[in-house]
C-alpha positions as CSV (number, residue, x, y, z in Angstrom):
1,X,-5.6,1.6,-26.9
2,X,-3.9,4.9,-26.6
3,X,-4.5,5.4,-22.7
4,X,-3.1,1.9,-22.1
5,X,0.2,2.5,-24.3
6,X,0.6,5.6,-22.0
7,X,0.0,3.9,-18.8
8,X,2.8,1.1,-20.0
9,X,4.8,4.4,-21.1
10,X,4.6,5.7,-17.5
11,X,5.1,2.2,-15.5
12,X,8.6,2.1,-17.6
13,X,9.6,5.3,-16.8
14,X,8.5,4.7,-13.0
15,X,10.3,1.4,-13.1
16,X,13.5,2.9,-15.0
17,X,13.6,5.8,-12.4
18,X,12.8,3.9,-9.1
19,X,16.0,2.0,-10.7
20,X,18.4,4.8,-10.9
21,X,17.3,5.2,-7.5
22,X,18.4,2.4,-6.0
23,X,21.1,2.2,-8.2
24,X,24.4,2.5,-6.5
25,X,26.0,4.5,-9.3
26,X,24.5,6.3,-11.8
27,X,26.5,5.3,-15.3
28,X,25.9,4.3,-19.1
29,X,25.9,0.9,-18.0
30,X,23.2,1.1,-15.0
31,X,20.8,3.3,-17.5
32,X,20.8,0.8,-20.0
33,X,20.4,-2.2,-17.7
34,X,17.5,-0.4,-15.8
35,X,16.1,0.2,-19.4
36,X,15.7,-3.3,-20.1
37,X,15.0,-4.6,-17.0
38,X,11.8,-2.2,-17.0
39,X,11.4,-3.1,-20.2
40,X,11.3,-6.7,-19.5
41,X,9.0,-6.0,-16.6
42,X,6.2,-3.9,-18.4
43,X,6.2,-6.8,-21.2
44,X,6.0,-9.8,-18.6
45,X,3.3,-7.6,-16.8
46,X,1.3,-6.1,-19.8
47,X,-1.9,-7.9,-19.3
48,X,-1.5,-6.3,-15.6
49,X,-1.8,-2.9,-16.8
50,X,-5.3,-1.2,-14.8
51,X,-8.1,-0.8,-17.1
52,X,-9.8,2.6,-17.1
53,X,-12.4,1.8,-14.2
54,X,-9.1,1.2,-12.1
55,X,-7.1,3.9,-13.1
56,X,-6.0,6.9,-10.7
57,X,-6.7,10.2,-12.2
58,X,-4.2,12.6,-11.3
59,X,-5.3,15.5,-10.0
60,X,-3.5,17.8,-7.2
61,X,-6.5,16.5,-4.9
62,X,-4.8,13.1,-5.3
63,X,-1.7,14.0,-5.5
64,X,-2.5,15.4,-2.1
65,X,-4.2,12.7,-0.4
66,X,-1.3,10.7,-1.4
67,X,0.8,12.7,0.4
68,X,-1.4,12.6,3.6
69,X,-1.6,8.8,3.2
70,X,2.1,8.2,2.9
71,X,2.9,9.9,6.2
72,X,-0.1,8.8,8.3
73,X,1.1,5.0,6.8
74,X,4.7,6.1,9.0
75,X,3.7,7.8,11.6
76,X,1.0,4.2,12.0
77,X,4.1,1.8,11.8
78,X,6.4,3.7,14.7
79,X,3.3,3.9,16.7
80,X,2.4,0.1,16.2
81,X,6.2,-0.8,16.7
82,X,6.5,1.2,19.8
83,X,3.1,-1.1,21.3
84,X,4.1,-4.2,19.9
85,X,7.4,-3.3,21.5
86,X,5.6,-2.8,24.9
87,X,4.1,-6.1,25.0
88,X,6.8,-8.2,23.8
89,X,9.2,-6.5,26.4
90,X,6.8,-6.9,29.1
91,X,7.4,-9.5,31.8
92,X,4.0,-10.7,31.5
93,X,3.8,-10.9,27.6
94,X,0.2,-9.5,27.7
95,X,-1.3,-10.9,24.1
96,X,-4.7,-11.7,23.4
97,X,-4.7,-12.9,19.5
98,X,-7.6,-12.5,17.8
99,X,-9.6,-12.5,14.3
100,X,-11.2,-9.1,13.5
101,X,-13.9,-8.9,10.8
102,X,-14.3,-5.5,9.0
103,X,-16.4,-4.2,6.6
104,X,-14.3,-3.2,3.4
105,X,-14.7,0.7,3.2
106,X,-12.9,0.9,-0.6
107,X,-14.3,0.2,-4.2
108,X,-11.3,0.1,-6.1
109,X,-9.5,-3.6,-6.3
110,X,-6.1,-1.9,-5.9
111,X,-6.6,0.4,-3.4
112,X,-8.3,-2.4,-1.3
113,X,-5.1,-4.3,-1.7
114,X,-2.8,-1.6,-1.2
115,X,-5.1,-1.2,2.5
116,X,-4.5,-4.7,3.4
117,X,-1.1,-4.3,2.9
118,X,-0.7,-1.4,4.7
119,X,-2.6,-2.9,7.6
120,X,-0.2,-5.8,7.3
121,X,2.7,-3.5,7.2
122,X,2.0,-2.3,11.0
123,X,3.1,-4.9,13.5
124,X,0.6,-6.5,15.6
125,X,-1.6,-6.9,12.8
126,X,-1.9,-9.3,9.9
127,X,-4.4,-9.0,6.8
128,X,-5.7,-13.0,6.1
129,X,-8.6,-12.4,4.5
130,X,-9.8,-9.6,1.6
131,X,-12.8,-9.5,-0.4
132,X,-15.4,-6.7,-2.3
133,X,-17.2,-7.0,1.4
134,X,-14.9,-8.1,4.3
135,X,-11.4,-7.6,5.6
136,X,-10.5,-10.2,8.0
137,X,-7.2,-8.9,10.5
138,X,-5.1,-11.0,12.9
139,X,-4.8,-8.8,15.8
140,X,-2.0,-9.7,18.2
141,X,-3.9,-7.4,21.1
142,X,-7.3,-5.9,22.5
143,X,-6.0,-2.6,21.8
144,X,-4.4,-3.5,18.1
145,X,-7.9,-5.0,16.7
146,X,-9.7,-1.8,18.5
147,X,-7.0,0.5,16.3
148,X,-7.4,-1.6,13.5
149,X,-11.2,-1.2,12.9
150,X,-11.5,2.7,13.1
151,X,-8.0,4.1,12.2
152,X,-6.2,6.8,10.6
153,X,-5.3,4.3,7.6
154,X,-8.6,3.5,7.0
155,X,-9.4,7.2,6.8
156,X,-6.6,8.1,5.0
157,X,-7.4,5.8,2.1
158,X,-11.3,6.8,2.1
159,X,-9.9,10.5,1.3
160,X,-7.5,9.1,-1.2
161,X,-10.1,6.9,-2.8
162,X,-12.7,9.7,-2.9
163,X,-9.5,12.0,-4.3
164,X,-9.4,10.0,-7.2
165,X,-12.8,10.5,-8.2
Protein backbone atom coordinates (compact mmCIF):
# COMPACT_ATOMS: atom_id res chain seq x y z
CA UNK A 1 0.00 0.00 0.00
CA UNK A 2 2.78 2.34 0.82
CA UNK A 3 4.69 1.96 -2.62
CA UNK A 4 1.50 2.73 -4.49
CA UNK A 5 0.58 5.99 -2.33
CA UNK A 6 4.18 7.01 -3.41
CA UNK A 7 3.86 6.20 -6.94
CA UNK A 8 0.40 8.35 -6.93
CA UNK A 9 2.60 10.98 -4.86
CA UNK A 10 5.11 11.14 -7.76
CA UNK A 11 2.53 11.04 -10.86
CA UNK A 12 0.96 14.34 -9.05
CA UNK A 13 4.04 15.93 -8.70
CA UNK A 14 5.02 14.91 -12.41
CA UNK A 15 1.61 15.98 -13.62
CA UNK A 16 1.77 19.40 -11.43
CA UNK A 17 5.24 20.08 -12.84
CA UNK A 18 4.89 19.08 -16.55
CA UNK A 19 1.91 21.79 -15.86
CA UNK A 20 3.96 24.70 -14.76
CA UNK A 21 5.73 23.80 -17.72
CA UNK A 22 3.46 24.37 -20.16
CA UNK A 23 1.98 26.94 -18.36
CA UNK A 24 2.20 30.22 -19.91
CA UNK A 25 2.81 32.13 -16.62
CA UNK A 26 3.86 30.96 -13.66
CA UNK A 27 1.30 32.58 -10.74
CA UNK A 28 -0.83 31.69 -7.53
CA UNK A 29 -3.56 31.06 -9.83
CA UNK A 30 -1.85 28.57 -12.43
CA UNK A 31 -0.20 26.51 -9.24
CA UNK A 32 -3.42 25.98 -7.77
CA UNK A 33 -5.25 25.09 -10.93
CA UNK A 34 -2.34 22.67 -11.92
CA UNK A 35 -2.82 21.28 -8.31
CA UNK A 36 -6.13 20.18 -8.90
CA UNK A 37 -6.13 19.39 -12.25
CA UNK A 38 -3.30 16.69 -11.29
CA UNK A 39 -5.18 16.03 -8.54
CA UNK A 40 -8.25 15.22 -10.46
CA UNK A 41 -6.16 13.22 -12.91
CA UNK A 42 -4.34 10.76 -10.36
CA UNK A 43 -7.93 10.15 -8.72
CA UNK A 44 -9.73 9.45 -12.17
CA UNK A 45 -6.60 7.33 -13.01
CA UNK A 46 -5.91 5.51 -9.62
CA UNK A 47 -6.69 2.06 -10.58
CA UNK A 48 -4.02 2.93 -13.50
CA UNK A 49 -1.33 3.17 -11.15
CA UNK A 50 1.59 0.20 -12.33
CA UNK A 51 1.76 -2.52 -9.89
CA UNK A 52 5.17 -3.56 -8.61
CA UNK A 53 5.96 -6.18 -11.51
CA UNK A 54 5.54 -3.03 -13.82
CA UNK A 55 7.21 -0.53 -12.03
CA UNK A 56 10.61 1.18 -13.25
CA UNK A 57 13.24 1.11 -10.72
CA UNK A 58 15.27 4.06 -10.72
CA UNK A 59 18.64 3.54 -10.92
CA UNK A 60 21.36 5.86 -12.77
CA UNK A 61 21.54 2.77 -15.27
CA UNK A 62 17.92 3.70 -16.16
CA UNK A 63 18.16 6.96 -15.82
CA UNK A 64 20.82 6.54 -18.44
CA UNK A 65 19.20 4.40 -20.95
CA UNK A 66 16.49 6.83 -20.78
CA UNK A 67 18.51 9.31 -21.89
CA UNK A 68 20.05 7.21 -24.76
CA UNK A 69 16.40 6.30 -25.81
CA UNK A 70 15.08 9.83 -25.84
CA UNK A 71 17.63 11.01 -28.40
CA UNK A 72 17.99 7.92 -30.63
CA UNK A 73 13.72 8.34 -30.54
CA UNK A 74 14.78 12.15 -32.36
CA UNK A 75 17.46 11.55 -34.23
CA UNK A 76 14.83 8.22 -35.72
CA UNK A 77 11.97 10.83 -36.51
CA UNK A 78 14.27 13.49 -38.61
CA UNK A 79 15.80 10.56 -40.33
CA UNK A 80 12.28 8.96 -41.11
CA UNK A 81 10.91 12.54 -42.04
CA UNK A 82 13.72 13.35 -44.27
CA UNK A 83 12.79 9.60 -46.39
CA UNK A 84 9.32 9.95 -46.21
CA UNK A 85 10.06 13.38 -47.47
CA UNK A 86 12.06 11.82 -50.47
CA UNK A 87 9.32 9.72 -51.64
CA UNK A 88 6.48 11.90 -51.29
CA UNK A 89 8.55 14.66 -53.22
CA UNK A 90 9.50 12.37 -55.80
CA UNK A 91 8.03 12.57 -59.30
CA UNK A 92 7.45 8.98 -59.33
CA UNK A 93 5.94 8.54 -55.77
CA UNK A 94 7.94 5.28 -55.23
CA UNK A 95 5.73 3.51 -52.28
CA UNK A 96 5.39 -0.03 -51.72
CA UNK A 97 2.92 -0.41 -48.53
CA UNK A 98 3.19 -3.24 -46.69
CA UNK A 99 2.35 -5.28 -43.38
CA UNK A 100 5.52 -6.26 -41.29
CA UNK A 101 5.26 -8.97 -38.57
CA UNK A 102 7.82 -8.73 -35.73
CA UNK A 103 8.60 -10.57 -32.97
CA UNK A 104 7.95 -8.41 -29.63
CA UNK A 105 11.53 -8.12 -28.10
CA UNK A 106 10.01 -6.39 -24.58
CA UNK A 107 8.42 -8.03 -21.41
CA UNK A 108 7.02 -5.17 -19.75
CA UNK A 109 3.24 -4.10 -20.96
CA UNK A 110 4.32 -0.46 -20.85
CA UNK A 111 7.41 -0.46 -22.39
CA UNK A 112 5.83 -2.59 -25.22
CA UNK A 113 3.33 0.23 -25.62
CA UNK A 114 5.61 3.00 -25.26
CA UNK A 115 7.71 0.90 -28.44
CA UNK A 116 4.67 0.81 -30.56
CA UNK A 117 4.25 4.22 -30.11
CA UNK A 118 7.39 5.26 -30.80
CA UNK A 119 7.41 3.25 -34.02
CA UNK A 120 4.18 5.01 -34.78
CA UNK A 121 5.71 8.32 -33.98
CA UNK A 122 8.35 7.92 -37.07
CA UNK A 123 6.62 8.57 -40.35
CA UNK A 124 6.34 5.88 -42.80
CA UNK A 125 5.44 3.61 -40.28
CA UNK A 126 2.22 2.72 -38.36
CA UNK A 127 1.92 0.20 -35.32
CA UNK A 128 -1.69 -1.79 -36.00
CA UNK A 129 -1.17 -4.62 -34.16
CA UNK A 130 0.63 -5.32 -30.45
CA UNK A 131 0.55 -8.31 -28.42
CA UNK A 132 2.94 -10.39 -25.59
CA UNK A 133 4.31 -12.13 -29.03
CA UNK A 134 3.91 -9.93 -32.24
CA UNK A 135 4.18 -6.36 -33.41
CA UNK A 136 2.48 -5.94 -36.62
CA UNK A 137 3.85 -2.42 -38.61
CA UNK A 138 2.37 -0.65 -41.62
CA UNK A 139 5.33 0.17 -43.57
CA UNK A 140 4.87 2.87 -46.27
CA UNK A 141 8.37 1.46 -48.14
CA UNK A 142 10.80 -1.47 -48.76
CA UNK A 143 13.37 0.43 -46.97
CA UNK A 144 10.94 1.63 -43.93
CA UNK A 145 9.79 -2.11 -43.02
CA UNK A 146 13.67 -3.22 -43.53
CA UNK A 147 14.50 -0.12 -40.76
CA UNK A 148 11.64 -1.08 -38.82
CA UNK A 149 12.56 -4.72 -38.00
CA UNK A 150 16.20 -4.25 -36.77
CA UNK A 151 16.46 -0.56 -35.57
CA UNK A 152 18.12 1.69 -33.23
CA UNK A 153 14.51 1.94 -31.29
CA UNK A 154 14.25 -1.46 -30.92
CA UNK A 155 17.69 -1.52 -29.37
CA UNK A 156 17.35 1.30 -27.50
CA UNK A 157 14.44 -0.03 -25.58
CA UNK A 158 16.03 -3.62 -25.10
CA UNK A 159 18.92 -1.55 -23.09
CA UNK A 160 16.23 0.42 -21.31
CA UNK A 161 14.21 -2.59 -20.54
CA UNK A 162 17.22 -4.58 -19.31
CA UNK A 163 18.19 -1.06 -17.34
CA UNK A 164 15.37 -1.42 -15.34
CA UNK A 165 16.09 -4.68 -14.08
Amino acid sequence: MKNKRNALILMHLLLLVFWLIIASRINVFEVIVGFFASSLIVVYNYDLIFEKKDATRITLRSIGALFMLFFVLVFEIIKANIQVAKVVLSPRLPIEPQFVKMKQPLKKDVNRALYGNAITLTPGTLTVGLDEEWIIVHALTNKAADDVVENRIKRAFMAFEGAEE
